[in-house]
LOTOR-702969 format. One line per field, with one value per residue (C-alpha): residue number from 1; residue in three letters; chain; z, x, y. Coordinates in Angstrom, 2 decimals. Layout:
N
n	[NUM,...]
res	[ALA,...]
chain	[A,...]
pz	[Z,...]
px	[X,...]
py	[Y,...]
This chain:
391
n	[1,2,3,4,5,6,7,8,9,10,11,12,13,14,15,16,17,18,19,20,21,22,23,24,25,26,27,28,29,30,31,32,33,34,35,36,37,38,39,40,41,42,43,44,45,46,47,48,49,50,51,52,53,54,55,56,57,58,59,60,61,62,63,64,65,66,67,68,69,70,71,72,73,74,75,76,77,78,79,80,81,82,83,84,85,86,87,88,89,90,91,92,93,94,95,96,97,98,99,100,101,102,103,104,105,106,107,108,109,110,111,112,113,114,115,116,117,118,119,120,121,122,123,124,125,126,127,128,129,130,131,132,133,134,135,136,137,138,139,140,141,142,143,144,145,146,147,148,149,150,151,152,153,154,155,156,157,158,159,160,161,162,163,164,165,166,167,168,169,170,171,172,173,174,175,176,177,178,179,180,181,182,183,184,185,186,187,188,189,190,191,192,193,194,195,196,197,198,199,200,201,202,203,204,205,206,207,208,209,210,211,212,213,214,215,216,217,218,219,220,221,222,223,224,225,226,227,228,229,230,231,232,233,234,235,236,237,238,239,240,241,242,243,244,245,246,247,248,249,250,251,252,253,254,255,256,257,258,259,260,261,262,263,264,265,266,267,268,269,270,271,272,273,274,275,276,277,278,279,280,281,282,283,284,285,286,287,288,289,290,291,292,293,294,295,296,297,298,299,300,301,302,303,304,305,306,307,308,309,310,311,312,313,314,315,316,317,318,319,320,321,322,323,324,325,326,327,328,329,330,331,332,333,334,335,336,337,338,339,340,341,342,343,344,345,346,347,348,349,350,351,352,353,354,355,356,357,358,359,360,361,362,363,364,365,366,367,368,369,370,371,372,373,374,375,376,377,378,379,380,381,382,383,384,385,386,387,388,389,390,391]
res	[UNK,UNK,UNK,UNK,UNK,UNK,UNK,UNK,UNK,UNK,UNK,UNK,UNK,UNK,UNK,UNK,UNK,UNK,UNK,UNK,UNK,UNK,UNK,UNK,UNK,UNK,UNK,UNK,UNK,UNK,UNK,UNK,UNK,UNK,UNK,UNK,UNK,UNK,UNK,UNK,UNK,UNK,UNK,UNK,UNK,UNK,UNK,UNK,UNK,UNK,UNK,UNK,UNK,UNK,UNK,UNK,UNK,UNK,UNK,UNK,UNK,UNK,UNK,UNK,UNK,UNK,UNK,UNK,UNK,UNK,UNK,UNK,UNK,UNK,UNK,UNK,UNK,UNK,UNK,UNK,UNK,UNK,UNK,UNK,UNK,UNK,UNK,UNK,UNK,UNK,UNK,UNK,UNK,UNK,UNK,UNK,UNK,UNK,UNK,UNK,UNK,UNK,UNK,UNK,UNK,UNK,UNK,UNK,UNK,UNK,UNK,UNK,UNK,UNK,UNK,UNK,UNK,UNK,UNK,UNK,UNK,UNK,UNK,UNK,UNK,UNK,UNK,UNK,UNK,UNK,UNK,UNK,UNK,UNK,UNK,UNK,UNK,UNK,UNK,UNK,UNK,UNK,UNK,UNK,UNK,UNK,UNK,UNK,UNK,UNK,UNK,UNK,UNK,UNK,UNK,UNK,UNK,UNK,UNK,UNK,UNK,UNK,UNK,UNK,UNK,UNK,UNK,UNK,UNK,UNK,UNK,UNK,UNK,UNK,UNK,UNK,UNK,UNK,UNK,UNK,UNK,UNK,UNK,UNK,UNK,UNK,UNK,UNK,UNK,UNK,UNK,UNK,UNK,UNK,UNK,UNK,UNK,UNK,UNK,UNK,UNK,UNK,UNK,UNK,UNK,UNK,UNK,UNK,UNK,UNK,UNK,UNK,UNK,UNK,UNK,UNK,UNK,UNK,UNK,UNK,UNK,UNK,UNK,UNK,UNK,UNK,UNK,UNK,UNK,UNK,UNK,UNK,UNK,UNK,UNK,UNK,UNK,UNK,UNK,UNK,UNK,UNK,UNK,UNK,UNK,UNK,UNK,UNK,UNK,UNK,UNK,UNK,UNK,UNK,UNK,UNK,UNK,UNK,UNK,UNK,UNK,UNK,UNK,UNK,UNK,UNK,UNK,UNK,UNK,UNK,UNK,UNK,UNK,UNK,UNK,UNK,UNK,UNK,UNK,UNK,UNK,UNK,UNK,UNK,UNK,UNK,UNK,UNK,UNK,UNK,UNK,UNK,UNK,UNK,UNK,UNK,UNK,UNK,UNK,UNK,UNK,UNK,UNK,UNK,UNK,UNK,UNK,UNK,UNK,UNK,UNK,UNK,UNK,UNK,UNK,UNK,UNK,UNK,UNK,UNK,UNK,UNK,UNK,UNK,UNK,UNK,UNK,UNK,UNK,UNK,UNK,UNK,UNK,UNK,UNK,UNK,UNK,UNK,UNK,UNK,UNK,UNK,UNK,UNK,UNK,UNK,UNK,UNK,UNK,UNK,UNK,UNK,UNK,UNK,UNK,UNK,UNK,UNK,UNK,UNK,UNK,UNK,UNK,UNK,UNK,UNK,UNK,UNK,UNK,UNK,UNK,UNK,UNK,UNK,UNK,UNK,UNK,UNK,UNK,UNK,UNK,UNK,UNK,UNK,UNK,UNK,UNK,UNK,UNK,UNK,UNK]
chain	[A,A,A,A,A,A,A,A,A,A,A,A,A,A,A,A,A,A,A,A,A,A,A,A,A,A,A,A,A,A,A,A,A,A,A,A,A,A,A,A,A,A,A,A,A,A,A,A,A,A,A,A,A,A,A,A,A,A,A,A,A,A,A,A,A,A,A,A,A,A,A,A,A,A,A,A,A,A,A,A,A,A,A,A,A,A,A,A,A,A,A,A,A,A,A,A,A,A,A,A,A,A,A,A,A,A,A,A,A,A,A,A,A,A,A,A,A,A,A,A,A,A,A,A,A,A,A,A,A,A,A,A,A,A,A,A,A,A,A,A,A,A,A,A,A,A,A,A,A,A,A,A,A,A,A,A,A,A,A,A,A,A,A,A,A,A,A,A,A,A,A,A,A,A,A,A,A,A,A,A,A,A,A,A,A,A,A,A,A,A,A,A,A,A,A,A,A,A,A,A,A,A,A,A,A,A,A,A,A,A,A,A,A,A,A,A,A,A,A,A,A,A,A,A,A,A,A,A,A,A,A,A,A,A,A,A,A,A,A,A,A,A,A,A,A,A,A,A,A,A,A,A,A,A,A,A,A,A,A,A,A,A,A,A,A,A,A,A,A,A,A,A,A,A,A,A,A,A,A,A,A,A,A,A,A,A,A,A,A,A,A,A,A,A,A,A,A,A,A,A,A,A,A,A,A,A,A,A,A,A,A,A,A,A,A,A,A,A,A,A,A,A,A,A,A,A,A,A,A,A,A,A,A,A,A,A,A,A,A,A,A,A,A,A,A,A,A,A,A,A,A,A,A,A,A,A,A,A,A,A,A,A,A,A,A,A,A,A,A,A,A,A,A,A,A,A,A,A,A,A,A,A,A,A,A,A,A,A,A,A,A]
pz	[65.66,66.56,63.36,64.87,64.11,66.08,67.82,64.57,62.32,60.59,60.45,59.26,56.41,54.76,56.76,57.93,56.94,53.77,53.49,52.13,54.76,55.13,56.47,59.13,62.09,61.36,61.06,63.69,66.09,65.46,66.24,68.95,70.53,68.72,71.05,74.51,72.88,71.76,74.60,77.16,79.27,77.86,74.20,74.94,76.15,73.31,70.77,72.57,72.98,69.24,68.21,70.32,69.92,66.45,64.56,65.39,66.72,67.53,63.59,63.90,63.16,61.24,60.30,56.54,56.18,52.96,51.78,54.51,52.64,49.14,50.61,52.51,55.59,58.24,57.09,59.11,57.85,60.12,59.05,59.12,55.56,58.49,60.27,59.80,56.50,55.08,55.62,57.87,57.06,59.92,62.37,61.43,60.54,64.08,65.38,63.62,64.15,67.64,67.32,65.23,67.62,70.35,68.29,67.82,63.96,62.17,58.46,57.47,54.03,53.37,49.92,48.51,45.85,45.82,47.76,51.62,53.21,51.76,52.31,56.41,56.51,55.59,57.88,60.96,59.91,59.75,63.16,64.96,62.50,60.26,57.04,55.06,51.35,49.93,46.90,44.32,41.00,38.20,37.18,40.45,40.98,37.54,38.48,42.31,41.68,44.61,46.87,45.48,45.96,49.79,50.62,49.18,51.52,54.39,53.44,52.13,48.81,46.69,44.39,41.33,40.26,36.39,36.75,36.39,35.60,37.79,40.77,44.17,43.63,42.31,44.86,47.74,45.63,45.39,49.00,50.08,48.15,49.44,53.34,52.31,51.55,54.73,57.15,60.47,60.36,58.29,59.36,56.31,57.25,55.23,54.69,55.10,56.59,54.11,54.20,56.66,60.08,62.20,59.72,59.20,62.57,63.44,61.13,61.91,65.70,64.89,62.67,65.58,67.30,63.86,65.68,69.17,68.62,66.77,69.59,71.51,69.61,68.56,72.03,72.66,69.58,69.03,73.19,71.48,70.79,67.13,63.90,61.92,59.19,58.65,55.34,53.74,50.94,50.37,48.54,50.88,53.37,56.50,56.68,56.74,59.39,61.03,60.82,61.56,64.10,67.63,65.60,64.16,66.77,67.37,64.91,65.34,63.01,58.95,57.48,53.87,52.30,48.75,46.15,42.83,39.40,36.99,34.61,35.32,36.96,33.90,31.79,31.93,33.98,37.33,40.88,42.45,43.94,46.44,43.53,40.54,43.08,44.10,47.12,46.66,48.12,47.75,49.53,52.14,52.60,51.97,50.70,47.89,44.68,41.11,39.16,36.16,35.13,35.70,39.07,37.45,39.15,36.78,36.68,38.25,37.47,39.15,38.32,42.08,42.96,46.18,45.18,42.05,44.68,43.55,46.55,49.73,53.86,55.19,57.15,54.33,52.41,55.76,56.47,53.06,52.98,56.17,54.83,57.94,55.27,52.45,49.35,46.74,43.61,42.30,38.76,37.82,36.62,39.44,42.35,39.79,40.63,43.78,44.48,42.97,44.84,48.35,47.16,46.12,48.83,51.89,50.91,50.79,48.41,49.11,48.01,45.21,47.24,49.49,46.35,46.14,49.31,48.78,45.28,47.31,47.90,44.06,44.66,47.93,49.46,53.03,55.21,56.68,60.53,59.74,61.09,58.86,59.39,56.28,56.90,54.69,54.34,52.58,51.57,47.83,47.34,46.09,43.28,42.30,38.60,37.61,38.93,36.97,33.71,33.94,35.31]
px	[87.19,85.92,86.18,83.85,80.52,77.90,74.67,72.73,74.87,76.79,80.56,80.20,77.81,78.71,76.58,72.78,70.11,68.34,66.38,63.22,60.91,60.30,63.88,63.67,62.78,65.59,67.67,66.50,66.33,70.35,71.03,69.22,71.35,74.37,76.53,74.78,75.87,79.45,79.91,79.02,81.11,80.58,80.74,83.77,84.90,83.79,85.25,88.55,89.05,88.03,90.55,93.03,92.21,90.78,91.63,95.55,95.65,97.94,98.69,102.33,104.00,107.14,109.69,110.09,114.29,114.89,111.99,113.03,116.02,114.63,112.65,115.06,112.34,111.11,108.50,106.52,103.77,100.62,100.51,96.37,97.44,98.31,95.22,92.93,91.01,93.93,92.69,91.34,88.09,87.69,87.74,84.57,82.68,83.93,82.44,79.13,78.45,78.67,75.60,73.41,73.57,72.35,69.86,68.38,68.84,69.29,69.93,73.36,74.00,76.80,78.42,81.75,84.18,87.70,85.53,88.12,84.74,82.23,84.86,85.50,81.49,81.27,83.97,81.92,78.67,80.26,81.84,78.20,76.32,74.28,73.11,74.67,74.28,76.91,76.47,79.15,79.51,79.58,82.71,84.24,83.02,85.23,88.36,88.31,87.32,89.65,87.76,84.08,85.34,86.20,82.89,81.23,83.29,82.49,78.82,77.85,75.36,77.70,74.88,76.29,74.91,74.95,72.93,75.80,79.24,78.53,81.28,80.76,78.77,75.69,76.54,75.85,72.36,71.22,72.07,70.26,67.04,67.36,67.29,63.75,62.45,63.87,63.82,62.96,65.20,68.32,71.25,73.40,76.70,78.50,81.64,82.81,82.67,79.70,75.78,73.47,74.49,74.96,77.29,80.00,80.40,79.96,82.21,84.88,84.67,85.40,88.43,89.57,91.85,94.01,95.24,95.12,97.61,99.54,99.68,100.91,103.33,104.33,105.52,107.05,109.33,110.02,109.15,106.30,102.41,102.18,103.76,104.46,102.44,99.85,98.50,95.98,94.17,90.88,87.85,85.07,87.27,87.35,90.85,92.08,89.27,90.77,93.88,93.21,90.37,92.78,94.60,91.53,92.20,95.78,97.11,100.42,99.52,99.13,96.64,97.34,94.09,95.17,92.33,92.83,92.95,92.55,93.98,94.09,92.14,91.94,90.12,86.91,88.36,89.16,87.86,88.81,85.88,87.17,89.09,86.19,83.19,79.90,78.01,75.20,73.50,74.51,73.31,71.84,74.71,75.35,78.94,81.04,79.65,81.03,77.99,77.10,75.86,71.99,73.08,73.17,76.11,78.99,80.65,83.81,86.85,90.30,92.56,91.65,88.38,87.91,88.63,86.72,83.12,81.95,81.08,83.42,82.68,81.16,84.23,86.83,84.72,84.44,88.71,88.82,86.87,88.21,91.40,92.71,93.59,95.31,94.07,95.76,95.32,97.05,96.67,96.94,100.46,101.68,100.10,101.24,104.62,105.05,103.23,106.29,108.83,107.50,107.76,111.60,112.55,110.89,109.25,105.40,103.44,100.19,96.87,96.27,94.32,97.46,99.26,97.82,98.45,102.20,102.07,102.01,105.79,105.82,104.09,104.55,108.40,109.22,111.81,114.48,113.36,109.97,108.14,105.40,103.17,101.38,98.65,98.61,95.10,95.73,97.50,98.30,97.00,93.55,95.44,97.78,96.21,96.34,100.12,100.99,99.18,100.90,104.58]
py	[-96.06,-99.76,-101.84,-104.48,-105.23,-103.09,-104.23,-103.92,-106.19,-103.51,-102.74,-98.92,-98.83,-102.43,-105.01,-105.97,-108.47,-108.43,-111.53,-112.82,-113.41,-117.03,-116.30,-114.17,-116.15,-118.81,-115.40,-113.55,-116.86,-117.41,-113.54,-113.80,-116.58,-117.41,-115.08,-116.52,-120.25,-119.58,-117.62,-120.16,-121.92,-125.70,-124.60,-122.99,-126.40,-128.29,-126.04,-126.10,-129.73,-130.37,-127.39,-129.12,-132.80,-133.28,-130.38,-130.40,-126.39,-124.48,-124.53,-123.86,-120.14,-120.59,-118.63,-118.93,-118.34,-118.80,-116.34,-114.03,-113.91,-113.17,-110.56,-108.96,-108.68,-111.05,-113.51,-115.81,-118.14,-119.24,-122.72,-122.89,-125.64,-128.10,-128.15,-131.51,-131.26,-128.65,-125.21,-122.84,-123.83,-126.37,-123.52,-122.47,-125.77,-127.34,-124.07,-123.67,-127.79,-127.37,-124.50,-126.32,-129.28,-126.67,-125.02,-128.50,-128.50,-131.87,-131.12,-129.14,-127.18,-125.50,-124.32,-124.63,-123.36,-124.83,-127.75,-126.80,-125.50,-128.75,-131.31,-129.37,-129.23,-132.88,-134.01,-132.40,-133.28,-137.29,-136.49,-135.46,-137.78,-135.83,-135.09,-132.84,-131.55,-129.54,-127.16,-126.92,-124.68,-127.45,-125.89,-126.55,-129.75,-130.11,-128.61,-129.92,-133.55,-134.51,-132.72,-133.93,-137.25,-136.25,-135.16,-137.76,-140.75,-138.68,-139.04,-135.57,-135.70,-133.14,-130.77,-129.81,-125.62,-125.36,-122.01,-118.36,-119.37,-122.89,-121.31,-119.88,-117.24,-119.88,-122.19,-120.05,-118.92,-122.89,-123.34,-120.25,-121.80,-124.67,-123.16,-121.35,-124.57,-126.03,-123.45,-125.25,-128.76,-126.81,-124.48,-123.34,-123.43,-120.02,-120.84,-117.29,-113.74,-113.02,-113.26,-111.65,-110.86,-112.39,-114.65,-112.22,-111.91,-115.12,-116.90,-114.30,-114.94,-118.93,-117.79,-115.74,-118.51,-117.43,-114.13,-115.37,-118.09,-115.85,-113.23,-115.92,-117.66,-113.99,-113.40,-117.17,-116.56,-112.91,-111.46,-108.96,-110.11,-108.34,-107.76,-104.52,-106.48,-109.07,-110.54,-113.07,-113.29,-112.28,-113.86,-113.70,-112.84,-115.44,-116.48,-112.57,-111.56,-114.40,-113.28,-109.42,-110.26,-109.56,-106.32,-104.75,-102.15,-102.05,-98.97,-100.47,-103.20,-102.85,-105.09,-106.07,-108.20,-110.05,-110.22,-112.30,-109.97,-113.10,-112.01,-108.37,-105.72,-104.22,-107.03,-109.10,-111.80,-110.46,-111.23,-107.95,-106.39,-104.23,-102.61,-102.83,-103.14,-100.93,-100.97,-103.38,-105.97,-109.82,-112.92,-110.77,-108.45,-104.68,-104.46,-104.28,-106.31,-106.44,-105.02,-103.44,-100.13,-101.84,-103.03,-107.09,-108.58,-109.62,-113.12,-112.92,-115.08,-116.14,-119.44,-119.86,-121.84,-119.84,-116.39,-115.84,-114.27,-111.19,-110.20,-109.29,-109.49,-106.46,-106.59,-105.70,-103.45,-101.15,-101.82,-100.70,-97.41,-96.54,-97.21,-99.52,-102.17,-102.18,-104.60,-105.70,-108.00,-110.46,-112.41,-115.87,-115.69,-113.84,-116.54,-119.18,-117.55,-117.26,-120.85,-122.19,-119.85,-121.23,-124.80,-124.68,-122.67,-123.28,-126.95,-125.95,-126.50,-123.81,-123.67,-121.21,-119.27,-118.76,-118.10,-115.03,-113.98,-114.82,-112.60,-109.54,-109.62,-108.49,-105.64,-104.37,-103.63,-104.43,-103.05,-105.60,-105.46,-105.54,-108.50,-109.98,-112.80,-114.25,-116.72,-119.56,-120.47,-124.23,-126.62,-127.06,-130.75,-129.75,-127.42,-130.44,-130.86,-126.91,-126.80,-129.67,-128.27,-125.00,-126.09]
């Protein structure tokens, strides 16, 4: 079984375009191309010397000794916190820039929850010089002031969304507006594997340099190109595509995905959707989508800015029916947890989306030769003020 997309934007029956119609040239123009642009030879250039030269890559693959230890397994940690901007979401901005400057397009939207993808899309839309708006959940734009500031000294007009619970999920429906009343001049920027294809694909083929440095540092450091295990956590989804893209198809790798429970999978207040979601259609997607009986979709909620979607990439919600990935969730308490057990033993302080990821260690058991590569999405800076009012 290929766990790819396929030629008509679907990865098994999670996947396509559903979009209103003003739409579907902008749509259908970027399918069209975007693989014939990526693909070519002086994009690849440009992509790689900005990887290289601006973004800091190859984010380092370390061997986490001290967690090894508590573990009793073999641990490493992709370090995409170190890359410029402090997550993984520079891959895809860097990546996405570059199109729009081919596809002639001079106004840039993106939207943002824990404010890693605004302040990455700011920092490349101050790097090629244009405008940029960035839409942000009013409760975000609360609880990730650090971040707001950011993108606005790097020259992005930051949009606060008071509509929903004023997070991700209303963000990404205020910046989708906005492209139907700008459809000509704009490309939205999605920050992850989500919206209609060719996004999910898309994004995940820019988060793809994730696995291929580790295949390679894999091999420098242990003499073998994959692990038994790899894990990330999960909101929309792009850092673990990422992550998984090079094994999809390798059956001697076990994917384990991270969702965030809230405050259980069992209550109100839970981001889990691959575990509480129903196929249904969000922001042009068919996948997995918390919902009620009457098919309204419910608010979602996680500690963590950038998990709490109620939606999931087409991409996990096929890994997960097929069963090639495992998913797990994690509550507040429990990333809260093992945020502070990477700090005092291995010295870094992660983002509490990474937190989640790390959480999994308290509910799944590893065997001691078993090589495992966790990929921590971000660094821990933006989360400074909820770690200091719950330590």
């Amino acid at each position: 079984m290929d766990y790819n997309v396929n030629s008509e934007g679907f990865y098994g029956e999670f996947g396509g375009a559903y979009i209103p119609e003003i739409l579907y040239a902008n749509v259908e123009n970027l399918k069209t191309n975007y693989r014939q642009i990526i693909d070519s030879p002086d994009f690849r250039q440009e992509f790689d010397s900005l990887m290289r030269d601006y973004v800091g890559r190859p984010s380092p693959l370390y061997f986490a000794s001290r967690l090894s230890e508590k573990y009793s397994t073999r641990i490493y940690l992709k370090r995409e916190d170190l890359n410029h901007t402090g997550s993984h979401k520079i891959n895809n901005a860097v990546g996405q820039i570059l199109l729009a400057q081919r596809m002639n397009k001079t106004r840039i939207i993106a939207e943002t929850g824990a404010g890693q993808h605004g302040v990455a899309t700011a920092t490349v839309c101050a790097l090629t010089g244009k405008k940029c708006v960035i839409y942000m959940g009013a409760t975000d734009v609360a609880r990730q002031a650090l971040n707001v500031h950011k993108m606005q000294m790097l020259g992005a007009e930051v949009r606060p969304v008071h509509s929903g619970n004023k997070t991700l999920k209303d963000a990404t429906n205020e910046a989708i507006r906005d492209w139907c009343c700008n459809p000509s001049d704009t490309h939205y920027i999605i920050g992850s594997i989500v919206g209609p294809h060719p996004y999910p694909d898309m994004v995940a083929r820019f988060q793809s340099i994730i696995s291929s440095e580790i295949k390679q540092q894999l091999t420098a450091q242990e003499g073998r190109d994959y692990p038994d295990f790899l894990i990330a956590c999960v909101g929309g989804g792009s850092n673990a595509a990422g992550t998984f893209y090079h094994y999809l198809n390798d059956s001697r790798v076990k994917l384990v995905g991270v969702e965030a429970a809230g405050l259980g999978v069992d209550t109100a207040e839970t981001a889990a959707t691959i575990h509480l979601g129903k196929k249904g259609i969000i922001h042009g997607s068919c996948t997995f989508v918390m919902q009620n009986d009457d098919g309204q979709i419910t608010e979602p909620y996680s500690i963590s800015a950038g998990l709490d979607y109620p939606g999931i990439g087409p991409l996990h919600a096929n890994l997960s029916v097929s069963q090639r990935a495992e998913y797990f969730a994690v509550t507040d308490s429990e990333a809260l947890a093992a945020a502070m057990e990477l700090t005092r033993l291995e010295g870094i302080i992660p983002a509490l989306e990474s937190a989640h990821a790390l959480g999994v260690f308290r509910h799944k058991t590893f065997r001691p030769n078993d090589l495992t590569v966790l990929t921590l999405s971000g660094r821990g800076d933006k989360d400074m003020e909820t770690y200091i009012s719950r330590f």
